[in-house]
C-alpha positions in Angstrom: 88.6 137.7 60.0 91.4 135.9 61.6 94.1 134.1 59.4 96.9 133.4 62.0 96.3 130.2 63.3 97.7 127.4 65.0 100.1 124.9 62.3 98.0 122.1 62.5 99.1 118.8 60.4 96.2 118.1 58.4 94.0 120.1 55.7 92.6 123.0 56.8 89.9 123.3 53.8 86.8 120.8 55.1 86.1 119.8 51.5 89.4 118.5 50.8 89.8 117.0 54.3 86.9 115.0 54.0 87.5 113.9 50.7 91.3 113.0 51.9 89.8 111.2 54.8 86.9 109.0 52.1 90.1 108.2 50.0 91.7 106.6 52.9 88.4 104.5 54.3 88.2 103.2 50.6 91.5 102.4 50.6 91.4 100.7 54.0 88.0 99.2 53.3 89.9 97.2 49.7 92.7 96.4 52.2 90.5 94.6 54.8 89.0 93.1 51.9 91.7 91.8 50.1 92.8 90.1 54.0 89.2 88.9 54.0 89.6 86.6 50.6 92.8 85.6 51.7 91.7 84.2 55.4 94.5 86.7 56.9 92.0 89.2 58.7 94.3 89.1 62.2 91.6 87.9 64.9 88.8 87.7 62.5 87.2 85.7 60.2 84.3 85.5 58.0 82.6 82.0 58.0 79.1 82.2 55.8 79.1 86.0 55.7 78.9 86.5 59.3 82.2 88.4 60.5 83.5 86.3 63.8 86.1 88.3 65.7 88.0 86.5 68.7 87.6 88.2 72.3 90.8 89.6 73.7 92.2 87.9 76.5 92.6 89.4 79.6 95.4 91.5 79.5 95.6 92.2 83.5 99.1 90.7 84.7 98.2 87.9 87.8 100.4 90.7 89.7 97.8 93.7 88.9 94.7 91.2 89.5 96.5 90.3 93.4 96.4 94.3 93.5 93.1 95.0 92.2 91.5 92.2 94.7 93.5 93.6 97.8 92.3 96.9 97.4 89.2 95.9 96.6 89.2 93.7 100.1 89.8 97.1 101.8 86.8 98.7 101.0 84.0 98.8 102.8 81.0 97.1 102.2 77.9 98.7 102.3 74.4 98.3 100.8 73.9 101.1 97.7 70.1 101.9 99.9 72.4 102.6 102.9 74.6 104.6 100.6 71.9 106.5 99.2 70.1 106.7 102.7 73.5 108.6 104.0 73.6 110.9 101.3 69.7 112.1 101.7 70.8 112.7 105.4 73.7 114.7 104.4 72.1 116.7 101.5 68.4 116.0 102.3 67.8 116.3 98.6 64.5 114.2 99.5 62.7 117.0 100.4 62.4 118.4 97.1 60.1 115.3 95.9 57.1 117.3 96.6 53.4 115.9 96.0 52.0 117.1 92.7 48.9 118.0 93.8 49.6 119.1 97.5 53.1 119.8 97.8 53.9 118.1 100.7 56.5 115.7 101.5 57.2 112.1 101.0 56.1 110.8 104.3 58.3 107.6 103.7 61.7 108.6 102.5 62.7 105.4 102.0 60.6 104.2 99.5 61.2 107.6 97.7 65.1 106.6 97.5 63.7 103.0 96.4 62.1 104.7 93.4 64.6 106.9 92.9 67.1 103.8 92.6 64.8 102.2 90.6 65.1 105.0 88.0 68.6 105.5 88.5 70.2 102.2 87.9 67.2 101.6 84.7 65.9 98.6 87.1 62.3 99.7 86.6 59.5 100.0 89.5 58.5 96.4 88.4 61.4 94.7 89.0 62.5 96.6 91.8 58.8 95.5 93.8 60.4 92.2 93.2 63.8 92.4 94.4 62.1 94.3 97.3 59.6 92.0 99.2 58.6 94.4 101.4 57.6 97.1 98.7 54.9 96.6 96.6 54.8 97.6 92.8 51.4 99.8 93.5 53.5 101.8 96.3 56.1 102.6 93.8 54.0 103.6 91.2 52.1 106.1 93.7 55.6 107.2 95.2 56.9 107.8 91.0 53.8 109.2 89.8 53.1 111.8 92.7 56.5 113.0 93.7 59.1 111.9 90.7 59.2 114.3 88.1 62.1 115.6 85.9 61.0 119.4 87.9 61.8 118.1 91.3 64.8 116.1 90.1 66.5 119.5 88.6 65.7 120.9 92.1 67.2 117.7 93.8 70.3 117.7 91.5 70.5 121.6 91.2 71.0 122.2 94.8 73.4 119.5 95.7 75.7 120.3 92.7 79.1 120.7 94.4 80.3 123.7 91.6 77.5 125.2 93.3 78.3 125.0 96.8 81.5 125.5 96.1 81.7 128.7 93.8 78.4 129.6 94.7 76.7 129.5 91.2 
């Protein structure tokens, strides 16, 4: 059993920490209280039970906003398909989105990266047929239902994890 240990500032017994840590949220819960019937909650209020709290302000100084916007203006622009497209070329992590039933390949790789999208930024197949008016929802679904499954993304992700290619593992 090890008794040395590292001299740590609070209580070291869980039962007393947590009732030490229950005696202070009371405490602070009849403090906020008290601020409540007074009207002094700082950026808060309470009008017909409903707790209003004001919005910060934007904190960034005009000086940091002028920075953020010129770096910004530096980068290139590029469409996040074209993105996506480039890193399937580079990794070709599209190959491992096998058909179910036959195992063969995508024969469109680009609507596999447009379901992929769809599932990776929570769009949805439906409303990525209608930001897409060349792709129809039923192409989607077929692409999704025949090659997207949580086995081929672990081989998609698996292999292209950098630790891997870099340590090897």
């Amino acid at each position: 059993m090890r008794t040395a240990g590292l001299p740590l500032a609070i209580e070291l017994d869980a039962e007393k920490y947590l009732s030490q840590r229950s005696e202070l949220l009371h405490a602070e819960f009849l403090r906020v209280d008290r601020l409540a019937q007074a009207k002094e909650l700082p950026d808060a209020s309470i009008p017909d039970g409903v707790l209003k709290i004001t919005p910060l302000d934007d904190q960034e100084s005009d000086e940091a906003e002028l920075v953020t916007r010129q770096a910004f203006g530096l980068m290139p622009w590029i469409k996040i398909t074209d993105l996506l497209t480039e890193v399937d070329n580079w990794c070709d992590f599209g190959r491992h989105y096998t058909n179910l039933r036959f195992g063969d390949a995508v024969s469109d790789r680009a609507l596999l990266l447009t379901a992929i999208l769809a599932d990776g930024i929570n769009l949805g197949l439906t409303r990525m047929a209608d930001a897409c008016p060349d792709v129809s929802l039923s192409t989607l679904l077929r692409i999704a239902t025949w090659h997207i499954r949580d086995k081929t993304d672990a081989k998609a992700l698996g292999e292209n994890d950098p630790a891997r290619r870099l340590f090897g593992r």
